[in-house]
N, C-alpha and C positions, 0 to 999 in steps of 0.2 A: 676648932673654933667654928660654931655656926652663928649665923648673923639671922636675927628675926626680922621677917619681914612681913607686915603686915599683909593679909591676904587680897586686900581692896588696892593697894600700892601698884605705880604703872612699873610693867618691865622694859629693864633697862634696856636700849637698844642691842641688839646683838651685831658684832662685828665679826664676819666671815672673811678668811684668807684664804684664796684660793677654792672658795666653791658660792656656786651660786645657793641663793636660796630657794628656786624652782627645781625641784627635782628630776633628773635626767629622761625621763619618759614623758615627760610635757612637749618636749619641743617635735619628736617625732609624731606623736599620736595629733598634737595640731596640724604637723605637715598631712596627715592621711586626712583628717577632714579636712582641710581646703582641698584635696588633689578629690574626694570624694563628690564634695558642692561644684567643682568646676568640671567633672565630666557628668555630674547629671543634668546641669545646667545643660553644657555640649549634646549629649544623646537625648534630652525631653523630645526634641521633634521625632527625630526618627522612632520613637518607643509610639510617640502619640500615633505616626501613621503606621506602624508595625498593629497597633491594637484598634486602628478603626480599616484597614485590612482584613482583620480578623473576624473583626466584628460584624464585616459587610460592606461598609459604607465607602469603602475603598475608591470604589469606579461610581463616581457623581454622575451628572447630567451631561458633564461636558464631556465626559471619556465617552460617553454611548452615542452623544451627537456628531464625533468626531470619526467613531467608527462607522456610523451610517454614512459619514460624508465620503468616506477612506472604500467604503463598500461599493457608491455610487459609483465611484470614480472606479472601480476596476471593472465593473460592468461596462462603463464606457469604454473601457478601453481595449475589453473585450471584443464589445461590437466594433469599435476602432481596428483593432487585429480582420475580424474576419472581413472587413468592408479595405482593406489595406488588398487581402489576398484574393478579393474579386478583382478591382483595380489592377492588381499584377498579371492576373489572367488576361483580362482587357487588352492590356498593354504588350503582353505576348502574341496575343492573337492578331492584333494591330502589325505588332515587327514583322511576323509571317505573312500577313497580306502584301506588307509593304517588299518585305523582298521575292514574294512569287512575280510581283508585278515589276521590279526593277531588270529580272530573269527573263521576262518575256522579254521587256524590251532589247536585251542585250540577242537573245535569238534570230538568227539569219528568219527574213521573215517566207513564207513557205511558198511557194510557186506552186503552181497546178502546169504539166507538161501540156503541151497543145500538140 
């Protein structure tokens, strides 16, 4: 028994038991692109300064200002250290005065025999 069915006629709804009508590789292949869209989103920056790195543009104005300033400053401190170790000197040389002279004083003081 076949039934004629006009070819312009609407199909009848279809009733599924037990299975969807998406078929089973839809639902993983959309999990990979969203987990794809959310870690390029997450990595754009780091890629953008991986590739202006590369590029050159990496060390701006303010990284070479900061070294010059970072530069100064160990030259000062430079001269800091050796103006430290004159001062120490000084101050050595000072303690030894100060106890030749504390040395005298404690010395019986020197008689000439008559």
């Amino acid at each position: 028994m076949q039934v004629n069915v006009p070819p312009d006629a609407p199909l009848p709804p279809q009733i599924f038991v037990g299975r969807s009508p998406v078929p089973e590789w839809v639902a993983p292949f959309i999990a990979v692109i969203i987990f794809a869209v959310i870690g390029a989103v997450m990595l754009w920056p780091l890629v953008r300064a991986w590739a202006k790195r590369i590029e050159g543009r990496g060390a701006e104005s303010g990284f070479a200002e900061e070294l010059a300033q970072l530069r100064e400053r160990v030259a000062e401190l430079e001269h800091t250290g050796a103006h430290m170790a004159e001062l120490e000197e000084r101050l050595d040389f000072a303690e030894r005065l100060l106890s030749q002279r504390s040395e005298r004083e404690n010395l019986p003081a020197h008689r000439t025999p008559v």
